[in-house]
C-alpha positions in Angstrom: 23.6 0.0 34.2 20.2 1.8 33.9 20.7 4.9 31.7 17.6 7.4 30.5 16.0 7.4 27.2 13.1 8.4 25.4 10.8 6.1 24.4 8.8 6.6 21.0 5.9 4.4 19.4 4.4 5.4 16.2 1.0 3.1 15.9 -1.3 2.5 13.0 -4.7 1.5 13.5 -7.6 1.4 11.3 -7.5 -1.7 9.1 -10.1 -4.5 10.4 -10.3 -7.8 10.4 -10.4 -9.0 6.7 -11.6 -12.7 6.0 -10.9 -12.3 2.4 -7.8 -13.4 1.4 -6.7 -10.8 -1.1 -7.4 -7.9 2.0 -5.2 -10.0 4.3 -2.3 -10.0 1.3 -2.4 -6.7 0.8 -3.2 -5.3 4.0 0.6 -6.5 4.9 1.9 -4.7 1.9 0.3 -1.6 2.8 1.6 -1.4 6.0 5.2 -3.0 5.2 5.2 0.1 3.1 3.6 2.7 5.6 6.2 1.6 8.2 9.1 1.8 6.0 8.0 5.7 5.3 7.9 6.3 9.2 11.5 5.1 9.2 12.6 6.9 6.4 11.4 10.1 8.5 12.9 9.6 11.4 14.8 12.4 11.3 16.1 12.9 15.0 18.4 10.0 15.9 15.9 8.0 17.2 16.5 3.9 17.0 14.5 1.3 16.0 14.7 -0.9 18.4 11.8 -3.5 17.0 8.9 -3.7 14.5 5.8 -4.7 16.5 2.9 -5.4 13.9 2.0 -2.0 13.0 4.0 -0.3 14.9 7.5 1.1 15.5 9.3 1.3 18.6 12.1 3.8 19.1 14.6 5.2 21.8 16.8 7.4 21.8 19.5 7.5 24.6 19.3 11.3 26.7 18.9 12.3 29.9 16.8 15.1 29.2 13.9 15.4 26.2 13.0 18.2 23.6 9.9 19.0 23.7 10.3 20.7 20.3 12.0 18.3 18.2 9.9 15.6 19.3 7.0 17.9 17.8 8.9 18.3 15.1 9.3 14.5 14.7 5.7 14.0 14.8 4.4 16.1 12.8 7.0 14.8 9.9 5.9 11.6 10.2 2.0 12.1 10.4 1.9 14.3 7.3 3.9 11.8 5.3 1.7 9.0 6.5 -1.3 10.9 5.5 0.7 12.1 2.2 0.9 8.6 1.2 -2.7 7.7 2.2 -4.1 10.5 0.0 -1.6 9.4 -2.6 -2.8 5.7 -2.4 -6.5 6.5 -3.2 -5.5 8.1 -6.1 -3.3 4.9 -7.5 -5.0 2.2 -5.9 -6.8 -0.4 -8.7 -7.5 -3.1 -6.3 -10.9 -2.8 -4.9 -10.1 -5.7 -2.0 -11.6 -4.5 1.5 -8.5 -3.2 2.6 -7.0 -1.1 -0.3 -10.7 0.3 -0.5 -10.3 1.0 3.0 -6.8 3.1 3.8 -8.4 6.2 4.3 -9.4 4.9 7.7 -6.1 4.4 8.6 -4.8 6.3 11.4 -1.8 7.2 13.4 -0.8 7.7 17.2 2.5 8.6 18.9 3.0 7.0 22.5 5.9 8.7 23.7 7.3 8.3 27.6 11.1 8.9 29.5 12.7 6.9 31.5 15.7 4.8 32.8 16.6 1.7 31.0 18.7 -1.5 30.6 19.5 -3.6 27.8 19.1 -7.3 27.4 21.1 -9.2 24.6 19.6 -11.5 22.5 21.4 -13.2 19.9 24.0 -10.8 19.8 21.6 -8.2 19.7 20.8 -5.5 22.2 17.5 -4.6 23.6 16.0 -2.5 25.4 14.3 -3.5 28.7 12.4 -2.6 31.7 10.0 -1.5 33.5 9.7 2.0 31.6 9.6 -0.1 28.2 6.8 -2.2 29.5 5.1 1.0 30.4 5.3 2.8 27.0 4.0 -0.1 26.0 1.0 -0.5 28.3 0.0 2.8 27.3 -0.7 1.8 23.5 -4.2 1.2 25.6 -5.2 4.5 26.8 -8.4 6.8 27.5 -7.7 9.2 24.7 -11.0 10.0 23.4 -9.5 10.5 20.0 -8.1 8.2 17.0 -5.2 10.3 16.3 -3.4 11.9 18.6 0.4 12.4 20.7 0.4 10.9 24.0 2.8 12.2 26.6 3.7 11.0 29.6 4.4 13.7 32.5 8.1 12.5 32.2 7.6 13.9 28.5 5.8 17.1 28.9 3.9 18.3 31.8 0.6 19.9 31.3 -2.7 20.3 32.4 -4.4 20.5 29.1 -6.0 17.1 28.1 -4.9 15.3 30.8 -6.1 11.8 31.6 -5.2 9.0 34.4 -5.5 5.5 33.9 -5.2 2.5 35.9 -2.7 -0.3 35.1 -1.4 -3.4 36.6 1.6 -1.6 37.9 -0.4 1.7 39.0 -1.7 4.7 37.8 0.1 6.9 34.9 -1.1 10.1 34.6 -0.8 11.7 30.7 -1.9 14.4 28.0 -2.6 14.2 25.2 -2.2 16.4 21.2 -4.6 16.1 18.8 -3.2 15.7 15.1 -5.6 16.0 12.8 -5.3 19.7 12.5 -1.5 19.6 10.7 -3.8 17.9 7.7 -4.3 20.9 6.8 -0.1 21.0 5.8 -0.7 17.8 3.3 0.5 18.8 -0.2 -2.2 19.0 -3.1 -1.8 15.4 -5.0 -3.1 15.4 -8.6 -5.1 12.3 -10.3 -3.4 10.5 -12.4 -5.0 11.0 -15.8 -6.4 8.1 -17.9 -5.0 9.0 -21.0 -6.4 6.9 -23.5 -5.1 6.2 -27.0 -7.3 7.1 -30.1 -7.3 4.1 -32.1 -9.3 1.2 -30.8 -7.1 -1.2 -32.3 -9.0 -4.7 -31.5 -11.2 -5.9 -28.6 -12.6 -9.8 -27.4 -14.5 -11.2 -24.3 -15.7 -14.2 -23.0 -17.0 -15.4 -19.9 -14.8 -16.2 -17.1 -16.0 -18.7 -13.9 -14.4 -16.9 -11.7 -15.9 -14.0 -9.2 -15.2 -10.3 -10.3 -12.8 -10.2 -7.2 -11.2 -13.1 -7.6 -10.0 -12.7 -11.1 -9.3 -8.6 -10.8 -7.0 -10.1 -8.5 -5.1 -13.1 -10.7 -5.2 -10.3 -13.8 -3.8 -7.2 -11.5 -1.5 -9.5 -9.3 2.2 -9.8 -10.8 2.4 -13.4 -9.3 -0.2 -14.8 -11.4 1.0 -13.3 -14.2 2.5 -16.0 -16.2 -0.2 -18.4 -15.8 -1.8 -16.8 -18.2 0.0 -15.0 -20.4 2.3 -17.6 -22.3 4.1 -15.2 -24.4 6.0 -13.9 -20.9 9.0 -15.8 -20.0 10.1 -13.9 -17.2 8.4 -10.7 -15.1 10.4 -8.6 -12.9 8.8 -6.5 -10.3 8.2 -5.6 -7.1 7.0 -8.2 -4.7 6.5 -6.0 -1.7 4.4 -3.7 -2.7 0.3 -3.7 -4.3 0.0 -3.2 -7.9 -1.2 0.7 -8.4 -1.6 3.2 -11.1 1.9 4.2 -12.4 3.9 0.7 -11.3 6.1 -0.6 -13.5 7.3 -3.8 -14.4 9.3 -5.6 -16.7 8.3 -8.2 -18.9 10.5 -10.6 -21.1 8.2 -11.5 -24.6 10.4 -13.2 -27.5 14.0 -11.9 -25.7 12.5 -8.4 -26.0 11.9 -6.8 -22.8 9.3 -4.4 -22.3 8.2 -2.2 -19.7 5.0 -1.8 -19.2 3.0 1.0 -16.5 0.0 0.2 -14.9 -3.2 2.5 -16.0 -6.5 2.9 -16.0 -9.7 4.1 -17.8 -13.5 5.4 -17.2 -15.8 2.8 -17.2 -18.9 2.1 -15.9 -19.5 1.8 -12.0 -20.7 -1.6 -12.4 -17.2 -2.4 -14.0 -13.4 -2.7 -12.7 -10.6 -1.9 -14.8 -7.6 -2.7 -15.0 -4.7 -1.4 -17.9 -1.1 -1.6 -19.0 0.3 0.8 -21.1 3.6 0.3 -23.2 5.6 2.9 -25.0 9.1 1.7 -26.5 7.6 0.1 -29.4 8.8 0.4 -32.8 6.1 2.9 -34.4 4.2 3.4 -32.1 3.5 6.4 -29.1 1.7 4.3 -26.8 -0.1 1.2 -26.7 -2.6 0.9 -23.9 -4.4 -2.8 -23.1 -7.6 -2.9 -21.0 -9.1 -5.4 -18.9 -12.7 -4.5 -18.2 -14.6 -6.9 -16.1 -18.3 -7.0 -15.0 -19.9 -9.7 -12.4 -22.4 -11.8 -14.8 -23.4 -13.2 -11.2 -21.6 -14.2 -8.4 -19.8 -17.2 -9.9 -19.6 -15.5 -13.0 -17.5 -12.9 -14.9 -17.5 -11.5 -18.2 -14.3 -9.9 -19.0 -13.4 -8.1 -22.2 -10.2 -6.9 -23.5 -9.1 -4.0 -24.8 -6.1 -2.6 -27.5 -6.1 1.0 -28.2 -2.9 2.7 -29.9 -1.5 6.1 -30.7 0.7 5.7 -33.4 4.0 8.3 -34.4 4.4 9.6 -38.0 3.8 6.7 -40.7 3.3 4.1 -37.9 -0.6 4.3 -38.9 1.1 1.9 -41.5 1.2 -0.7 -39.2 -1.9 -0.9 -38.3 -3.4 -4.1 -39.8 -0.1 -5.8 -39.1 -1.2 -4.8 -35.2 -4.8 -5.8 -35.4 -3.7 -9.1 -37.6 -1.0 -9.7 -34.1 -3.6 -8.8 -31.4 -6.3 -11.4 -33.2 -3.8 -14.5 -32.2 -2.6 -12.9 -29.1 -6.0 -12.0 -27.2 -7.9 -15.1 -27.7 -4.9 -16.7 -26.7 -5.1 -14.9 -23.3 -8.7 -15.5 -22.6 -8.2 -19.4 -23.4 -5.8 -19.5 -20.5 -8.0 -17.5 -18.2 -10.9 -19.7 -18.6 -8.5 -22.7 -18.3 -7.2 -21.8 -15.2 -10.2 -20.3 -13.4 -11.7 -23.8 -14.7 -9.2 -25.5 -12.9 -10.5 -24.3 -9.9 -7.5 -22.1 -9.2 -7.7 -19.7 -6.5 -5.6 -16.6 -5.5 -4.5 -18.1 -1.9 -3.7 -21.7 -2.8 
């Protein structure tokens, strides 16, 4: 039996097509994580009734709509999509095409009402017909916009913005909202400072054959982590989402487990960075170790690594025991790294 519901489609668009590996990886992360935000703001009832790519489709049984809360609705979602976006470009340390590129992500609301039926599937219930195929149809659209709220005259009937367009079951006449202007709502997000300790403890670098990209990526990527660094027996993290200033993870070295942040420092624009910074160490305030890499060509990369300390009260003590440590351990790390990107390892075997 044929019951009326609204129909609601939050869209992302903006990411294209990446041919680099890494940018495919973590283009998926980004928006596992983006679409996971838009349900956690779903504030009105509305359910999901599938994950399409990037993006979301909702209903929400009634026979009537509210024009209001479904404002409401979208507004909440756009400004925590663009919350996290402004947050993101803060974090980010991957320089792959797509985390260089989520400020051009955007976000559209297809919203329509209408009678439908469910189909089962597996146990599971769906909706169906021809006002589902509908909503859908008008993901394509004349909006002359990239972010916007697209009502159908079921919705909201206005004269403002209106458009017609022609589909394969007729034509559909709509309005449309503007978004961009509730950007001016987004709360102030702060840097994250690169804090680094005062005692530059012990450095080494070598030459890597591997392209800057390529091994930014096996350094910065959890997954690679214990190809290289043999004192790790175990890492714990988390696999969904990209690496970015302030993650943490857990690392098990000699049944000690430690937990280390990800950070960053200055450096020059010729130069990527990437940093880990531990501070439940016996001794010591913080302990911050740098990766800076720098193309030697495009084969080619020389990469040099970084300790820096701030030691508490008497830890300065220490010191030569730390530098003496650090002189086994970082050589240690390189030989791996040159190993491996001379085994002709690459990030999307």
């Amino acid at each position: 039996m044929a019951e009326k519901a609204l129909l609601f489609i939050p869209d992302i668009s903006g990411f294209t097509e990446f041919v680099q590996h890494t940018a495919i990886q973590h283009s998926r992360h980004i928006i596992s994580e983006l679409l996971e935000l838009l349900i956690d703001n779903n504030t009105t009832g509305l359910q999901l009734a599938e994950i399409e790519g990037d993006a979301l489709f909702f209903y929400k049984m009634e026979a009537t709509t509210n024009i209001k809360q479904i404002r409401e609705q979208v507004k909440r979602m756009y400004l925590a999509f663009h919350t996290y976006l402004k947050r993101y470009e803060y974090e980010k340390i991957c320089h792959c095409g797509a985390c260089s590129s989520v400020y051009n992500l955007c976000l559209k609301f297809i919203i329509h009402h209408g009678e439908i039926e469910f189909i089962s599937i597996k146990d599971t219930n769906k909706p169906y017909g021809s006002n589902v195929i509908k909503v859908h149809r008008l993901l394509k659209n004349e909006v002359p916009i990239s972010e916007y709220v697209l009502f159908t005259e079921e919705v909201h009937m206005t004269t403002e913005n209106q458009l017609q367009s022609d589909y394969d079951f007729g034509t559909i006449t709509y309005a449309f909202e503007a978004l961009g202007n509730y950007k001016t709502e987004l709360p102030e997000i702060s840097p994250i400072p690169d804090n680094v300790p005062k005692h530059n403890l012990y450095s080494e670098e070598a030459v890597i054959n591997m392209p800057i990209l390529e091994l930014y990526e096996v350094i910065s990527n959890f997954d690679h982590r214990l190809l290289w660094d043999k004192r790790i027996s175990k890492v714990e993290y988390e696999k969904n989402r990209v690496n970015r200033l302030g993650e943490k993870h857990k690392c098990l070295i000699n049944k000690t487990t430690y937990n280390p942040t990800t950070v960053t420092k200055k450096a020059k624009e010729t130069q990527l960075v990437y940093g880990e910074s531990a501070t439940k160490i016996p001794m010591v305030k913080k302990l911050n170790i740098y990766f800076v890499l720098e193309a030697v060509n495009a084969e080619k990369t020389n990469l040099q690594i970084e300790v820096f300390v701030d030691f508490k009260p008497f830890g300065i003590l220490i010191k030569p025991f730390m530098k003496k440590n650090f002189q086994k351990v970082i050589p240690k790390i390189i030989k791996e790294l040159i190993l491996l990107a001379d085994s002709g390892f690459k990030t999307h075997q």
